[in-house]
MIDRENVEX-215140 format. One line per 8 residues: number of its first residue (from 1); their letters; for each residue x, y, z of N, C-alpha, C. Coordinates in Angstrom, 3 decimals. Each point is the difference from the previous one (the first is absolute). Last residue first. Layout:
N
NUM = a = X:Y:Z:X:Y:Z:X:Y:Z; ...
end
This chain:
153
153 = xxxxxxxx = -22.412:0.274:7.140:-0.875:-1.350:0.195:1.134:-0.974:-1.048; 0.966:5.122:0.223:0.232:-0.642:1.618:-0.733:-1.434:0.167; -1.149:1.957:-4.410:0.536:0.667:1.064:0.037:0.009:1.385; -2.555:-1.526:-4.489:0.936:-0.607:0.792:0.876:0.143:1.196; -2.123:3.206:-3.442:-1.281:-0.606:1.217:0.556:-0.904:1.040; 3.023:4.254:-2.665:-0.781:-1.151:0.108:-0.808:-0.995:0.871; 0.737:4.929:-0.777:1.298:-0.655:-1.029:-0.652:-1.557:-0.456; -2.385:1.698:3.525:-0.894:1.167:-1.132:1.001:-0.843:-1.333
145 = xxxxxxxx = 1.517:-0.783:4.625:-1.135:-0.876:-0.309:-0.963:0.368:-1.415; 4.016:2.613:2.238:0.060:-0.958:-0.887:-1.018:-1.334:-0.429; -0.465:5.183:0.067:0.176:-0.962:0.902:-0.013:-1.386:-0.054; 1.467:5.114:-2.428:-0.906:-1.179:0.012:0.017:-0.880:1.154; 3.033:3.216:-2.419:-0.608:0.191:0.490:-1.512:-0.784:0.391; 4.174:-1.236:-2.200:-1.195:0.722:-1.292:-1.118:1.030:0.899; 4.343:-2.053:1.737:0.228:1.012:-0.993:-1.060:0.525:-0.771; -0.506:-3.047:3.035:0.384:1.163:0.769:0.509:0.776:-1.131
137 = xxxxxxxx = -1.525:-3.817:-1.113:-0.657:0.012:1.003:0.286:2.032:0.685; 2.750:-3.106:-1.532:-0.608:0.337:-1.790:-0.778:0.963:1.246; 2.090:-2.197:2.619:0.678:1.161:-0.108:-0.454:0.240:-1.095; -2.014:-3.329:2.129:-0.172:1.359:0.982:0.742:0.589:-0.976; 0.078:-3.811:-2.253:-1.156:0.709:-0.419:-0.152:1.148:1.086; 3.824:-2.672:-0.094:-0.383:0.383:-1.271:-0.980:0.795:0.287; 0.378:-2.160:3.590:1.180:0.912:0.437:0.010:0.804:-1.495; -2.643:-3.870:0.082:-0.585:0.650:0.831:0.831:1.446:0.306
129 = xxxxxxxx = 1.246:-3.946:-2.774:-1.029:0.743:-0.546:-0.320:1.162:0.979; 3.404:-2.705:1.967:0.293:1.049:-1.601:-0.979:0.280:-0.329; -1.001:-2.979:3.755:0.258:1.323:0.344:0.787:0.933:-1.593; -2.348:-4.819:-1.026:-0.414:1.557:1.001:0.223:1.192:0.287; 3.100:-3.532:-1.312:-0.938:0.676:-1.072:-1.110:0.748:0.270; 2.369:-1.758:3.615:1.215:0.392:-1.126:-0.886:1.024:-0.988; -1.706:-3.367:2.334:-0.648:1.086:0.656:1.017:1.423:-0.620; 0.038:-4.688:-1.774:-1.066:0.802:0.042:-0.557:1.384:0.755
121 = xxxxxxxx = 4.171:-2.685:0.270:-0.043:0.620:-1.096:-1.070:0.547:-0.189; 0.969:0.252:5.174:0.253:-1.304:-1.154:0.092:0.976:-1.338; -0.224:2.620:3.979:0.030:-1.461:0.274:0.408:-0.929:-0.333; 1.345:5.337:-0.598:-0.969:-1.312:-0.438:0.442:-1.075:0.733; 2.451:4.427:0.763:-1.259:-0.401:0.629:-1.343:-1.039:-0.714; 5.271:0.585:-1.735:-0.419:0.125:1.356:-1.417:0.008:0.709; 0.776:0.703:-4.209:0.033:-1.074:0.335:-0.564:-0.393:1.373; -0.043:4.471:-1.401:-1.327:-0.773:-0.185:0.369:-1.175:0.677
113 = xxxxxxxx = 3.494:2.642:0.271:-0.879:0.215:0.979:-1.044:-0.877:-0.273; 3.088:0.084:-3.370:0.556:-0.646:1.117:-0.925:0.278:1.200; -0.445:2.023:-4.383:-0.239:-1.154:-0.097:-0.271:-1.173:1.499; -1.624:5.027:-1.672:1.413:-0.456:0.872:-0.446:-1.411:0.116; -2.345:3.512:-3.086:-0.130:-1.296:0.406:1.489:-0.509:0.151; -2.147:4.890:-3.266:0.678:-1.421:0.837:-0.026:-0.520:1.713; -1.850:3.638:-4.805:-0.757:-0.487:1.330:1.831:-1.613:0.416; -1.321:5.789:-2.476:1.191:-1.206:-0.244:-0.870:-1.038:1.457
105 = xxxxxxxx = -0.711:4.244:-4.388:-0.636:-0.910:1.317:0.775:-0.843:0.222; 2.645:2.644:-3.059:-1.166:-0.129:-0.237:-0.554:-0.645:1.670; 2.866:4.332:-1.817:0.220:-1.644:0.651:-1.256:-0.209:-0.110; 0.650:4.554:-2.032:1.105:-1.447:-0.633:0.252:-0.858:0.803; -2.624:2.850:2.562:0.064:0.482:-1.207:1.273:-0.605:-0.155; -2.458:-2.267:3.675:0.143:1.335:-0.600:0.585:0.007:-1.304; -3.248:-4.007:2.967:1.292:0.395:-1.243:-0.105:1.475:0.317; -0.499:-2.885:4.755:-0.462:0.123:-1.409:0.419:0.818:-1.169
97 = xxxxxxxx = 1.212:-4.493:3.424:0.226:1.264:-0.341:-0.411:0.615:-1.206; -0.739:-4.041:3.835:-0.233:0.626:-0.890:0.250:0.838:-0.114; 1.431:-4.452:2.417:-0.278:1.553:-0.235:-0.334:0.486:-0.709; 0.796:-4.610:3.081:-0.064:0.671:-1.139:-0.542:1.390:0.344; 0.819:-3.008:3.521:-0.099:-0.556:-0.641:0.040:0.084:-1.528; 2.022:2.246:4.859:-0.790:0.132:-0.868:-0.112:-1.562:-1.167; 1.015:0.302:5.073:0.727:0.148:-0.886:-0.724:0.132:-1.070; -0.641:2.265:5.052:-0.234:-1.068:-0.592:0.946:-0.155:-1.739
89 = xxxxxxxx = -1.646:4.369:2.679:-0.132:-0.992:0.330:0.083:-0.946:-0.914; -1.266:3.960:-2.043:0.298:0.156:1.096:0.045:-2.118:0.776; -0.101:3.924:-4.913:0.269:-1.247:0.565:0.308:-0.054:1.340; 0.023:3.659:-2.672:-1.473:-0.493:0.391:0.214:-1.029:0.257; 3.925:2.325:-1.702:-0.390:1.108:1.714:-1.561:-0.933:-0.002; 3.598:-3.740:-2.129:-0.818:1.378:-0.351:-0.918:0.558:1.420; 4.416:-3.413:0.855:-1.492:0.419:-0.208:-0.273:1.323:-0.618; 5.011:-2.266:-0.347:-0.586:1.209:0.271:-1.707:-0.217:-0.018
81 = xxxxxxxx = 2.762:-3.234:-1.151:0.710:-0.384:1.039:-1.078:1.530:0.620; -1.812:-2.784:-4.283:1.330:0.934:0.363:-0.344:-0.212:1.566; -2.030:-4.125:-1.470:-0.329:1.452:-0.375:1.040:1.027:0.411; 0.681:-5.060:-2.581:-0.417:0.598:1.033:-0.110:1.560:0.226; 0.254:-2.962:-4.018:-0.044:-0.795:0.916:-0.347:0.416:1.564; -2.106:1.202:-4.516:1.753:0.856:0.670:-0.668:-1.267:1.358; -3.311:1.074:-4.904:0.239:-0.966:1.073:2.003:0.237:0.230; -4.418:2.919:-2.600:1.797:-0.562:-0.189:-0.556:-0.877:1.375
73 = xxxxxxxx = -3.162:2.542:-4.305:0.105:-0.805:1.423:1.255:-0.972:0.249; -1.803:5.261:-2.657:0.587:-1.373:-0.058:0.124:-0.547:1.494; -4.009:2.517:-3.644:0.251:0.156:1.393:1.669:-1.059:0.010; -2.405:1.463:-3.714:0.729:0.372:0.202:1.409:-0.058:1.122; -5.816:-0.830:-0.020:0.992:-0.498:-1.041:1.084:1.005:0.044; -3.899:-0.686:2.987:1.288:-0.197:-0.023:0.981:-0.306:-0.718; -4.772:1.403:-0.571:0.802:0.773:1.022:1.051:-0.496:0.520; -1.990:-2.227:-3.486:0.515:1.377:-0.431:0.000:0.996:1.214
65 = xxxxxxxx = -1.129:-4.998:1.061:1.436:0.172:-1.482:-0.162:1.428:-0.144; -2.452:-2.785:2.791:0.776:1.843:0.325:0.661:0.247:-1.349; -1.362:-4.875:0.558:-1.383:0.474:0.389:-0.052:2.038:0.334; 3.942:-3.316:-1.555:-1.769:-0.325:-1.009:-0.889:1.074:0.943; 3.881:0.232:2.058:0.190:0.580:-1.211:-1.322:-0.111:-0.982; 0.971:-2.463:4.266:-0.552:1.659:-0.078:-0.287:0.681:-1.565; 2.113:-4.521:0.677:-1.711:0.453:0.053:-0.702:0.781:0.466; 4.672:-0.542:-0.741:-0.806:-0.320:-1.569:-1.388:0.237:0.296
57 = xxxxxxxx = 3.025:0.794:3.797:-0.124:1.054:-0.803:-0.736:-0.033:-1.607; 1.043:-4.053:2.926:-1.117:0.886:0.971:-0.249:1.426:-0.878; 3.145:-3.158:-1.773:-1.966:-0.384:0.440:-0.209:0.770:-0.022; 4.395:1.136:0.376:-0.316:0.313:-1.277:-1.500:-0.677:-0.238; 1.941:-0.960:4.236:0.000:1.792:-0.461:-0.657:0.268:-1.054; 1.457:-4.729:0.898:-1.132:0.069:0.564:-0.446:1.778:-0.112; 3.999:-1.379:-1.931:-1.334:-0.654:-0.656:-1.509:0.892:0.620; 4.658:0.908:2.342:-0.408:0.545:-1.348:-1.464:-0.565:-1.079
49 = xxxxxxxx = 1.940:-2.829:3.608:-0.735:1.217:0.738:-0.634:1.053:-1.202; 2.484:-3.585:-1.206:-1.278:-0.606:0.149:-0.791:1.457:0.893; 4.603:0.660:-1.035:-0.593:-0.337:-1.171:-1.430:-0.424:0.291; 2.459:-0.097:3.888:0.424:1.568:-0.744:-1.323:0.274:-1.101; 1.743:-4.660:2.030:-1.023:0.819:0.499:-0.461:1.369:-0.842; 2.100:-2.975:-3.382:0.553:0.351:1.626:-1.174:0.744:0.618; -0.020:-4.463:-4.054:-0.239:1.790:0.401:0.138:0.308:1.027; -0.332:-4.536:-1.434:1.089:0.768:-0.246:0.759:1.247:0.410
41 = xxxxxxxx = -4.128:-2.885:0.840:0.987:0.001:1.070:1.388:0.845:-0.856; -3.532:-1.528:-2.530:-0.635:1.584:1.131:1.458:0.297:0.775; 0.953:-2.477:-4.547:-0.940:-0.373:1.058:-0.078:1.181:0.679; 2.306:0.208:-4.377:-1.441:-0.240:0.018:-0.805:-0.495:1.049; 4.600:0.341:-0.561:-0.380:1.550:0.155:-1.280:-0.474:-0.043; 2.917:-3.763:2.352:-0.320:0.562:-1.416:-1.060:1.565:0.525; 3.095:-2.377:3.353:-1.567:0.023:0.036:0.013:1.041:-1.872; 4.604:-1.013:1.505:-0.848:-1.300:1.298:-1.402:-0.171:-0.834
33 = xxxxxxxx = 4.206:1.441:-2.657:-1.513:1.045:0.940:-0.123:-1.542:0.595; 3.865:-1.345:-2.151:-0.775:0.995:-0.511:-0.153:0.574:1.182; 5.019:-1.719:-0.569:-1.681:0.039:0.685:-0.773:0.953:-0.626; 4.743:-1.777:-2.869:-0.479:0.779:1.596:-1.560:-0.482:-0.071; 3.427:-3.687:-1.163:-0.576:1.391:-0.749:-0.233:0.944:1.311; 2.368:-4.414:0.502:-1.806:-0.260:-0.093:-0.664:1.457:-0.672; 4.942:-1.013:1.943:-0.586:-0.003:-1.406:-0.857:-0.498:-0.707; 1.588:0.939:4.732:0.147:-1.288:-0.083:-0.724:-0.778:-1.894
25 = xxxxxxxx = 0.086:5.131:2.632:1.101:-0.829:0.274:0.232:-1.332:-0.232; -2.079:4.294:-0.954:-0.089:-1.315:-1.285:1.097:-0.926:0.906; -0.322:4.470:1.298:-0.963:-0.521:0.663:-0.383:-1.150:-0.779; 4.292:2.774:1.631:-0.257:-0.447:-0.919:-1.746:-0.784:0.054; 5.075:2.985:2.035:-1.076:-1.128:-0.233:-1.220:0.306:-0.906; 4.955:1.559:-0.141:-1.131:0.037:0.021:-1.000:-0.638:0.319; 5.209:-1.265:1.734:-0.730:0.516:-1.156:-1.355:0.476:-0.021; 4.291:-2.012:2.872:-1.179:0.464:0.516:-0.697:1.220:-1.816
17 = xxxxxxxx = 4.148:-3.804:1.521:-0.512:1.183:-0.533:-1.237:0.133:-0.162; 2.574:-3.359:3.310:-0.906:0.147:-0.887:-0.272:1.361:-0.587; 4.460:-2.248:2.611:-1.480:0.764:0.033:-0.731:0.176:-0.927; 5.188:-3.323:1.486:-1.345:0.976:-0.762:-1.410:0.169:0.153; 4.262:-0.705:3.455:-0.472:-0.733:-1.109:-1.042:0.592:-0.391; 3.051:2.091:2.969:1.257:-0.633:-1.080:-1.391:-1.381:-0.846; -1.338:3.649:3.682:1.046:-1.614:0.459:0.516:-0.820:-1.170; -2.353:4.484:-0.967:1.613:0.629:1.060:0.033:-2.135:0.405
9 = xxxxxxxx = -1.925:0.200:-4.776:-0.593:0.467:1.367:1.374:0.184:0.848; -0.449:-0.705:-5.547:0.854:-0.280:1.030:-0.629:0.432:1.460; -3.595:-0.249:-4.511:1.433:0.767:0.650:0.562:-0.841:1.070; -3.512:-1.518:-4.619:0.725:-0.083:1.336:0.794:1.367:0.578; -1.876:-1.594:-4.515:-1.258:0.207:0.499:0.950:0.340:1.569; 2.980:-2.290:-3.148:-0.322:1.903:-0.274:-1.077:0.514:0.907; 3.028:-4.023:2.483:-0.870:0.564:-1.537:-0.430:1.025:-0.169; 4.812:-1.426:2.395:-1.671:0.496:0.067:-0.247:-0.063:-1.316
1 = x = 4.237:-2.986:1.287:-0.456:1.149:-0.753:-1.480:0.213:0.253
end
């Protein structure tokens, strides 16, 4: 007689019923997180990129705060597939678009190009401030050494 857990196979001896698996397989519970929420390493690239955006735009802000207030700053992983008619050559790094009537100023920062051209993390943080401040930069009319002194150093 088969057991219940069993089927009959075509050579007449039993097969294993094949059930859900299961990831408690040896009833040790399930698995936490590898890396608790409170270490750096938690956070996905994505998230640490977003940080570094929201710097670079805190310390515009102390120092523009009312010519850019309103303003919103998005981070899109990558830039549409269509160049704007002023974009020539090459992959854009961010954009600025400016407000019309019921949109407000809009500045973003293609995540995946910056990466792409940093070195390291420091230069990481570099180039976001720097790609932040050409396009504040361009929306306030200004140059961006006027936005800020740091600029390109």
């Amino acid at each position: 007689m088969a057991r219940p857990d069993t089927a009959p196979s075509a050579s007449g001896r039993p097969a294993p019923v094949l059930g859900p698996r299961r990831r408690d397989r040896r009833g040790r519970g399930l698995r936490g997180p590898l890396l608790p929420p409170s270490l750096p390493g938690h956070r996905t690239r994505a998230a640490r990129f977003d940080e570094l955006v929201l710097e670079a735009v805190g310390r515009l802000e102390r120092r523009w705060g009312p010519q850019i207030v309103g303003t919103e700053f998005a981070v899109e992983d990558v830039p549409p597939s269509e160049p704007a008619p002023w974009e020539t050559g090459g992959v854009p790094l961010g954009r600025c678009f400016p407000g019309d009537v019921g949109q407000p100023a809009r500045v973003v920062v293609y995540r995946r190009p910056v990466e792409t051209r940093a070195v390291d993390e420091a230069d990481l943080t570099d180039l976001v401030r720097d790609v932040v401040v050409e396009q504040v930069a361009h929306l306030l009319g200004r140059s961006p050494d006027d936005v800020d002194p740091r600029f390109g150093g």
